[in-house]
C-alpha positions in Angstrom: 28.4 87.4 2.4 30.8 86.8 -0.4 30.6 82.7 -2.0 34.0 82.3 -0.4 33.0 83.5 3.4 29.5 81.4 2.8 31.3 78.0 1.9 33.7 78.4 4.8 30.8 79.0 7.1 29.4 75.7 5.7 32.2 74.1 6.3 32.3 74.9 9.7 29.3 73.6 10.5 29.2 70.6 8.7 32.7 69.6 10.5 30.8 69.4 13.6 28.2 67.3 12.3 30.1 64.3 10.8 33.8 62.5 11.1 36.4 64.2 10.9 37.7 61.5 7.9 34.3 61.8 6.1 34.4 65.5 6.2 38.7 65.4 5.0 37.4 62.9 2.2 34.3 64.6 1.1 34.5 68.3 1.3 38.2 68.9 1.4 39.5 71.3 -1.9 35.5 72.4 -2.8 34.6 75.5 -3.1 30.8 77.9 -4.7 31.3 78.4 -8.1 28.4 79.9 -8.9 25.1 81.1 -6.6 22.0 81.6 -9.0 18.8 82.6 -7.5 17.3 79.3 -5.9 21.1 77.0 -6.6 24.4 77.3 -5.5 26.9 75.1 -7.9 29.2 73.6 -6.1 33.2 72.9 -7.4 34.5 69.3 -6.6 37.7 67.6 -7.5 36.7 64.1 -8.7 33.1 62.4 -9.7 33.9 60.5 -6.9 33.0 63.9 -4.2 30.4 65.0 -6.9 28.4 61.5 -6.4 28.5 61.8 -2.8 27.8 64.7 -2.0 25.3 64.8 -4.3 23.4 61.9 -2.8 24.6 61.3 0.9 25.4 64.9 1.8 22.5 66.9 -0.2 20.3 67.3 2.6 23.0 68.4 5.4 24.2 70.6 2.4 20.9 72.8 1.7 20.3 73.1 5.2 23.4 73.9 6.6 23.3 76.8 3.8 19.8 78.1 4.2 20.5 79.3 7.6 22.2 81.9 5.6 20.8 82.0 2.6 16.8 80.9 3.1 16.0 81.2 -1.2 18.1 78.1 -1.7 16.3 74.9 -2.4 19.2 73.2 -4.6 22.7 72.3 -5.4 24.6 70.7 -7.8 28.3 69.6 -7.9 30.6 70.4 -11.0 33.8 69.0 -11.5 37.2 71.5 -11.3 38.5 70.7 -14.6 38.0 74.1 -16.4 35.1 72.4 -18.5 32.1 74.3 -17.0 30.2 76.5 -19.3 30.9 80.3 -17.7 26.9 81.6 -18.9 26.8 84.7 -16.4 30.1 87.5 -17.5 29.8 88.3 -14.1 29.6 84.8 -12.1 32.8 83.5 -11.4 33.4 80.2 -13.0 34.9 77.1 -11.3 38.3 77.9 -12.8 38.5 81.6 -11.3 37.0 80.6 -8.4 39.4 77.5 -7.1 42.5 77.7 -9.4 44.7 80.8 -8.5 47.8 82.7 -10.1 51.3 81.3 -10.4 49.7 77.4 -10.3 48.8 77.4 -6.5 45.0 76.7 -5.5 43.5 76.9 -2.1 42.5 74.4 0.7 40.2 74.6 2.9 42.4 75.9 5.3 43.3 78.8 3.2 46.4 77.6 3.1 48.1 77.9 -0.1 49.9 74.4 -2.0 51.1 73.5 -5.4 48.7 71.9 -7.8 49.6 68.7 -8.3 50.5 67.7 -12.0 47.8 65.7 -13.8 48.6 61.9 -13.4 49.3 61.1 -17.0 52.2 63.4 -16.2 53.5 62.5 -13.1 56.1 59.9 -14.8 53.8 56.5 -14.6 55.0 53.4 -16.6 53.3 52.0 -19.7 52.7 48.3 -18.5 51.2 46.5 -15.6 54.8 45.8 -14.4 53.9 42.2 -13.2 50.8 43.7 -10.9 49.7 40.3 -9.9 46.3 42.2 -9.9 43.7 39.7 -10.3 40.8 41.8 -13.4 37.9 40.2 -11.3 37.9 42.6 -8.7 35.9 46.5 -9.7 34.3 48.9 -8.0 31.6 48.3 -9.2 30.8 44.9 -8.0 32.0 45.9 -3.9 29.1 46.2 -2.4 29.5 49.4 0.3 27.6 49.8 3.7 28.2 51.4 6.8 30.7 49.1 7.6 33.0 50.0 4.8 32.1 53.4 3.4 35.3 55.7 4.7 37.7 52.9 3.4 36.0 52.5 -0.3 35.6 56.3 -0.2 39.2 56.9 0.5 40.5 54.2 -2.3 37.8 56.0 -4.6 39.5 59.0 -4.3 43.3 57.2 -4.3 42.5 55.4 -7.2 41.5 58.9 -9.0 44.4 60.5 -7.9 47.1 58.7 -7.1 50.0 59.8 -4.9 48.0 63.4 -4.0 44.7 62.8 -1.7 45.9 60.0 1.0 49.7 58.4 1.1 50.0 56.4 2.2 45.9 54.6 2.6 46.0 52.6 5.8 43.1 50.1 5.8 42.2 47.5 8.4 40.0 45.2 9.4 39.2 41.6 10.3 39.6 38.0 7.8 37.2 38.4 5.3 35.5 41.2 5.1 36.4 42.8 1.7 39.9 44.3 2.4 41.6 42.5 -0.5 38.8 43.4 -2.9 39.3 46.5 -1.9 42.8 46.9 -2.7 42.5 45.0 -5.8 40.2 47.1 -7.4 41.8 50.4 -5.7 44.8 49.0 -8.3 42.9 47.8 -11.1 41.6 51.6 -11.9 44.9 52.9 -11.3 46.6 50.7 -14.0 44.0 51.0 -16.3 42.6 55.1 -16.0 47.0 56.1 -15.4 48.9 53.4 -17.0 50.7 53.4 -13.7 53.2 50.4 -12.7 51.6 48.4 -10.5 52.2 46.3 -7.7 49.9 43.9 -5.2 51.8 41.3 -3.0 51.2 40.0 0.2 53.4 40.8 3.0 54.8 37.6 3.7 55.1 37.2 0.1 57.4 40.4 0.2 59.3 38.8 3.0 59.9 35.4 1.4 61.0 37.0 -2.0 63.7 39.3 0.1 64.9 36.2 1.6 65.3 34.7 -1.7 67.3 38.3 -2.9 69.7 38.1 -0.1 70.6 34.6 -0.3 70.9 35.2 -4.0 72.8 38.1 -3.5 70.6 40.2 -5.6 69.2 42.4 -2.7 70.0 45.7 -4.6 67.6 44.9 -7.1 65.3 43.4 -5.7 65.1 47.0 -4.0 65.4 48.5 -7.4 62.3 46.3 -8.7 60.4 48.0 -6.0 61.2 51.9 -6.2 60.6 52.2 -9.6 56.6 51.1 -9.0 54.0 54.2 -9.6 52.0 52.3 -7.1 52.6 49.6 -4.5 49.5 48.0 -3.0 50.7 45.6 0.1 48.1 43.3 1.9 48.4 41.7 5.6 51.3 43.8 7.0 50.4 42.4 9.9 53.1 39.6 8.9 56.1 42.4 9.2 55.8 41.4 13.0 59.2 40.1 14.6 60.5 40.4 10.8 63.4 42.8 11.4 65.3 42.8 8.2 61.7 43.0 6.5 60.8 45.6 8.5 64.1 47.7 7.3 64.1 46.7 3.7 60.2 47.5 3.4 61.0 51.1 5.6 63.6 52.2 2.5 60.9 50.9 -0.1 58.2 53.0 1.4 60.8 55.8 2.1 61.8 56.1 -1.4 58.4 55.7 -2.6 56.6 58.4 -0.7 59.3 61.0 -1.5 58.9 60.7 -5.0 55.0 60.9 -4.8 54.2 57.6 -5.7 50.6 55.8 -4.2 51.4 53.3 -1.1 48.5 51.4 0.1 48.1 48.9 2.9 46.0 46.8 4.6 46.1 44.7 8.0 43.8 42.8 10.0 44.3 45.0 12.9 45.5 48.8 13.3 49.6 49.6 13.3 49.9 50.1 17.0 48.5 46.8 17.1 51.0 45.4 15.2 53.7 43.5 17.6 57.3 44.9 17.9 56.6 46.6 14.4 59.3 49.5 14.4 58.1 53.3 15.6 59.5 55.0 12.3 57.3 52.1 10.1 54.7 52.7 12.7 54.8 56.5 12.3 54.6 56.3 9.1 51.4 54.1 8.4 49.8 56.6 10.8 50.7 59.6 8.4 48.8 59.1 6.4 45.0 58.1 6.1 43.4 55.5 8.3 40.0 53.4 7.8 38.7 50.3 9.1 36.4 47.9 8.0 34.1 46.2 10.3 31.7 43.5 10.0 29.1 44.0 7.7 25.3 45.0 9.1 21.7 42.9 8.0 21.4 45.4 5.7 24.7 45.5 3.7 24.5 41.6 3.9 21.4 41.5 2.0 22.7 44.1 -0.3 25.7 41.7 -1.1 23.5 38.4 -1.3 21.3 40.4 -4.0 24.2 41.8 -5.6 25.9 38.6 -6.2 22.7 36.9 -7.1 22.5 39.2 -9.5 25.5 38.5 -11.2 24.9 35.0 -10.9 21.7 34.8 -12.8 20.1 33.2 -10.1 16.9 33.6 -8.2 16.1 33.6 -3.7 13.2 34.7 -2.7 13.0 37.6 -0.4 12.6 35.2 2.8 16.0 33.1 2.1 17.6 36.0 1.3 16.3 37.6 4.8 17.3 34.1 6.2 20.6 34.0 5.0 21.6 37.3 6.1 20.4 36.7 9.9 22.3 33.8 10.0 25.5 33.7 8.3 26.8 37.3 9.4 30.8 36.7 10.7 32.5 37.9 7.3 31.5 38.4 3.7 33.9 35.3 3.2 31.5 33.1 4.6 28.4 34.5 2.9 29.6 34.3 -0.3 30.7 31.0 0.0 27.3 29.7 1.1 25.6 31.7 -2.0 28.0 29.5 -4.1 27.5 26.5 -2.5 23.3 27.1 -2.4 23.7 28.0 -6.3 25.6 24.8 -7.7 23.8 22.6 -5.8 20.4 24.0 -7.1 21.7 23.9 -11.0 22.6 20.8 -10.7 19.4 19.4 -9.3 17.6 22.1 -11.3 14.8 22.8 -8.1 13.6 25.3 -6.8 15.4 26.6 -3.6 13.1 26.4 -0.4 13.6 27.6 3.0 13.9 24.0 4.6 16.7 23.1 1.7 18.4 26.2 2.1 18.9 25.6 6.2 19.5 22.0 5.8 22.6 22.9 3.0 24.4 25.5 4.9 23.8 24.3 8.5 27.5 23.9 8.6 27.9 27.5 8.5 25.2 28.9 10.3 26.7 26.5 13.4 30.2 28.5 13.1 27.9 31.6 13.3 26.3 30.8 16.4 28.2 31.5 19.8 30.7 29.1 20.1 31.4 27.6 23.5 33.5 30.1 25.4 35.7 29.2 28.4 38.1 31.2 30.6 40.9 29.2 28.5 39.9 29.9 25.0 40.2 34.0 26.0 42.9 34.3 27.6 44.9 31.9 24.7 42.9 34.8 22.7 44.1 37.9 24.1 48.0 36.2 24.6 48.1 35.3 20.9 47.0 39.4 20.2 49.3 40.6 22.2 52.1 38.2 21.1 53.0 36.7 24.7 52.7 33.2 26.1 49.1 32.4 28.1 51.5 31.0 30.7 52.4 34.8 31.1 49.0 36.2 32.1 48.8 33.0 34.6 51.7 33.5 36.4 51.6 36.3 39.3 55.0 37.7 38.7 54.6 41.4 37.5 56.2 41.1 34.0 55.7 44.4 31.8 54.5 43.2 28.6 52.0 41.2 30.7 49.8 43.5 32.6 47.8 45.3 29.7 47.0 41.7 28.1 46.2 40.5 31.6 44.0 43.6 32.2 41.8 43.2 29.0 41.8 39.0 30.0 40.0 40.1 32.7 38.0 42.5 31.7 36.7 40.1 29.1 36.1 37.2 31.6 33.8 39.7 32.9 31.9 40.9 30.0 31.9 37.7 28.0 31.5 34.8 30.6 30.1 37.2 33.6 32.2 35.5 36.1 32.5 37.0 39.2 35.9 38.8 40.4 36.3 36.0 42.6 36.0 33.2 39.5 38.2 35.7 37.6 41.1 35.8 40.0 40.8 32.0 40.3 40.6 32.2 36.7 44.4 33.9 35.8 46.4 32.1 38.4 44.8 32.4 41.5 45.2 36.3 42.4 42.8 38.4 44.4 39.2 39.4 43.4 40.6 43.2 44.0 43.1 42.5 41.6 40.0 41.6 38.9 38.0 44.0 40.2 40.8 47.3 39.7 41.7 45.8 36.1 38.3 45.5 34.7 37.5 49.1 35.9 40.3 50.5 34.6 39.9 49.2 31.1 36.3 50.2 31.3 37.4 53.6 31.7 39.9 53.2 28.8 37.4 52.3 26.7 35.3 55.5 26.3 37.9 57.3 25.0 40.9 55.1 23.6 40.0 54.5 19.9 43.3 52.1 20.0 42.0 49.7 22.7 38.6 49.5 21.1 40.5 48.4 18.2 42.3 45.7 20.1 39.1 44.5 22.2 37.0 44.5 19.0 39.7 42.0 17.4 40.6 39.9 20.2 36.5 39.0 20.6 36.2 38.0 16.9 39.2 35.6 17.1 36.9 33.2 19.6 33.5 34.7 19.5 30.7 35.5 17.2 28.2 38.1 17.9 
C-alpha cells in the first residue's frame, strides 16, 4: 500500500472514531512523509496539529495504522515548511509529498485548492490599529479541559493562520466561562506573530459607535475604519438582536471582510439560531464557517485552573482546599477566580495560613449562589420567555399564538424535569390547560432532544439562567 492510500485509510477510520470538528481541526491537510522501518513521520501544517496529535491522538494514531502495518511502534509529526532534512534519496520528503506543481496542494479530500500565501504576505498592517486588545490575556495562561478544547483548538489554529483554516470562528457559550480570554488571546498572537490590524469590540459597543456615525453623518467611514481591519474579533453578538440597522451595517462589514480573506471571529452566549430575529443571511453566515461551544468547566479543569492561577500568584492551598474549592464553586470560571482572589488578599494581609474552616467561612457567599437555588414554576417560565424573547404572559395565556408554542413546549417540559410536577400541576401551572396538553409537549420535546443539537443548545442555556447544577 503506497503512504498516500495508507494515510487515507487512517483517515477513514479515525473519522469514525472522534467529532467530526476534532477530526476537521486536527487531521485535516496531513499527510506520511516518510515510513522508516518501525516510524511513520507524519506532515502537519502548524505546531499547533504537531502538539496534539502528538500527545492526545498518538495512541488512536499507531493503532489505527498497525492494522495495516503491524512493525510500527512510532510516530512523529513534522511541520510542512520545506525545513525537513530529506536523509533517504529515495523517501519522499514533506515538500514532495504535500506541496504539488503549479502551487496547488491536496486536501484530504483529494480535492485540489490554491495554497494560501504566507501571512506576512497577505497585505496585513504594521500597527495594532487601535485593537483595544487587553496584553494580559495568552495562550498560555487559558487553562483547557474538556469543556473548551474544540474552541481553543480552533483559535490555535486561527491565530496561526489567519483568514485560511476557519472564517469566520463561531464560539459560544454561557457568562463566564473563558470566551473573552479566548478571543483576546486568539488576537494578541495575531497582532504580534502577523503584524495584522486588529480589532476586539463588543457588540453593543459596535452598535453604540454606529449610532454615533450616523448622527454624525460620518457613517461611510465609520464603515471604512472597519474593512480595512486584517482581523476583526467581535464579542456578545448576541446584542445584534432586534438591532436592524446594526444587523445591516455589521452584514456589509463582515461581507467585505470575508471576500477579501481577512480573519472574523465571534463569540455569543448562545448559538446563532438562538439569536432572536437575527437576520437569515447574518445567520447563514455565522454558520459557514466553524462552530464550538464552551461549556461549564469539569472538577477536573476547575482544579487545573485553581493550581494554574495559584501558580501565578505565588501563593500556596493545600491539596484539600483546592479539592474543596472546586466541588463547591463550579457555575463559571468568573466565579472561581474571583474567590481565589478574594481567599489570596485576605491571607497576605493577615499573613496566615489558609485552613479549611477559613476558607469556607470567606467564600460562603459564593458557594450559596452555587447551590440550587429555589426554583418555582414562575422563575422558569420568566426563564424560557426571556430566551425566546416573548412575554411570560404569552406562554400563560391559552390562545394559540405562533411564536408561543415552542417556548411553551420546553416551559413544560422543564416543569417536569426540574420541579417534577405532575401534568396536572403543569397545566395548572401555564394558565390552566389540560394535563394532555403537558403531557403531548413534554414528549415531544423529549423526542427532540435526542437528536436536535440546536434545542440542546437552548435547553442547556435556558437552565443555567435560574439553576445551578
Amino acid at each position: 500500500m503506497r503512504p498516500e492510500e495508507l494515510w487515507q485509510t487512517v483517515l477513514g477510520e479515525i473519522e469514525l472514531s472522534i467529532s467530526k470538528a476534532s477530526f476537521t481541526t486536527w487531521f485535516k491537510n496531513t499527510s506520511i512523509c516518510e515510513i522508516n522501518q518501525n516510524e511513520i513521520k507524519i506532515a502537519v501544517p502548524n505546531i499547533f496539529a504537531k502538539e496534539w496529535l502528538e500527545k492526545k491522538y498518538r495512541g488512536i494514531i499507531i493503532s489505527t495504522i498497525r492494522k495495516h502495518h503491524p512493525e510500527i511502534n512510532s510516530i512523529s509529526c513534522h511541520l510542512n515548511n520545506g525545513n525537513n532534512d530529506k536523509k533517504n534519496a529515495g523517501s519522499k520528503s514533506v515538500d514532495s509529498v504535500v506541496i504539488k506543481n503549479n502551487n496547488q496542494s491536496l486536501d484530504l479530500s483529494g480535492s485540489k485548492k490554491t495554497a494560501p500565501a504566507p501571512a506576512q504576505n497577505r497585505g496585513y498592517g504594521e500597527s495594532a490599529f487601535y485593537s483595544n486588545l487587553n496584553p494580559k490575556y495568552h495562550f498560555d495562561t487559558y487553562v483547557v479541559g474538556s469543556n473548551n478544547e474544540l474552541a481553543y483548538a480552533a483559535c490555535k489554529s486561527v491565530a496561526e493562520d489567519p483568514g485560511v483554516n476557519y472564517n469566520p470562528l463561531f464560539i459560544y457559550g454561557g457568562v463566564g466561562l473563558g470566551k473573552t480570554h479566548l478571543l483576546q488571546a486568539t488576537g494578541n498572537f495575531i497582532e504580534n506573530k502577523h503584524k495584522a490590524r486588529v480589532k476586539y469590540i463588543g457588540m453593543e459597543r459596535f452598535a453604540n459607535e454606529l449610532i454615533d456615525s450616523i448622527q454624525a453623518s460620518k457613517a461611510k467611514e465609520f464603515k471604512n475604519k472597519y474593512i480595512q481591519l486584517d482581523v476583526l474579533i467581535i464579542d456578545d453578538a448576541q446584542f445584534l438582536s432586534k438591532k436592524e440597522k446594526t444587523q445591516e451595517e455589521f452584514f456589509h462589514v463582515f461581507e467585505s471582510l470575508y471576500q477579501h480573506g481577512k480573519q472574523i471571529i465571534i463569540s455569543s452566549d448562545r448559538p446563532p439560531k438562538s439569536i432572536p430575529t437575527l437576520e437569515d443571511r447574518l445567520r447563514s453566515r455565522f454558520e459557514g464557517g466553524m462552530m464550538a461551544d464552551i461549556s461549564k468547566p469539569d472538577m477536573e479543569t476547575r482544579i487545573a485552573i485553581i493550581e494554574k492561577k495559584i501558580q501565578e500568584k505565588n501563593f500556596y492551598l493545600d491539596r484539600q482546599i483546592i479539592n474543596y474549592l472546586a466541588e463547591n464553586i463550579y457555575h463559571n470560571v468568573r466565579e472561581l477566580e474571583g474567590a481565589l482572589n478574594k481567599i489570596i488578599v485576605t491571607y497576605q494581609l493577615r499573613n496566615a495560613e489558609p485552613s479549611i474552616k477559613g476558607i469556607a467561612d470567606l467564600v460562603e457567599d459564593l458557594i450559596s449562589s452555587n447551590r440550587q437555588k429555589n426554583i418555582t414554576p414562575q422563575k422558569i417560565i420568566e426563564a424560557v420567555a426571556e430566551f425566546f424573547d416573548i412575554k411570560a404572559s404569552d406562554i400563560y395565556e391559552k390562545g394559540r399564538k405562533k411564536q408561543a408554542i415552542r417556548p411553551r413546549q420546553v416551559a413544560i417540559h422543564l416543569l417536569r424535569k426540574d420541579l417534577s410536577l405532575s401534568f396536572p400541576e403543569i397545566g395548572q401551572s401555564i394558565g390552566g390547560r389540560d394535563h394532555s396538553t403537558a403531557m403531548y409537549a413534554n414528549k415531544k420535546i423529549i423526542k427532540e432532544l435526542d437528536s436536535n443539537k440546536i434545542l440542546q443548545d437552548q435547553v442547556k442555556f435556558i437552565r443555567e439562567k435560574y439553576m445551578i447544577y
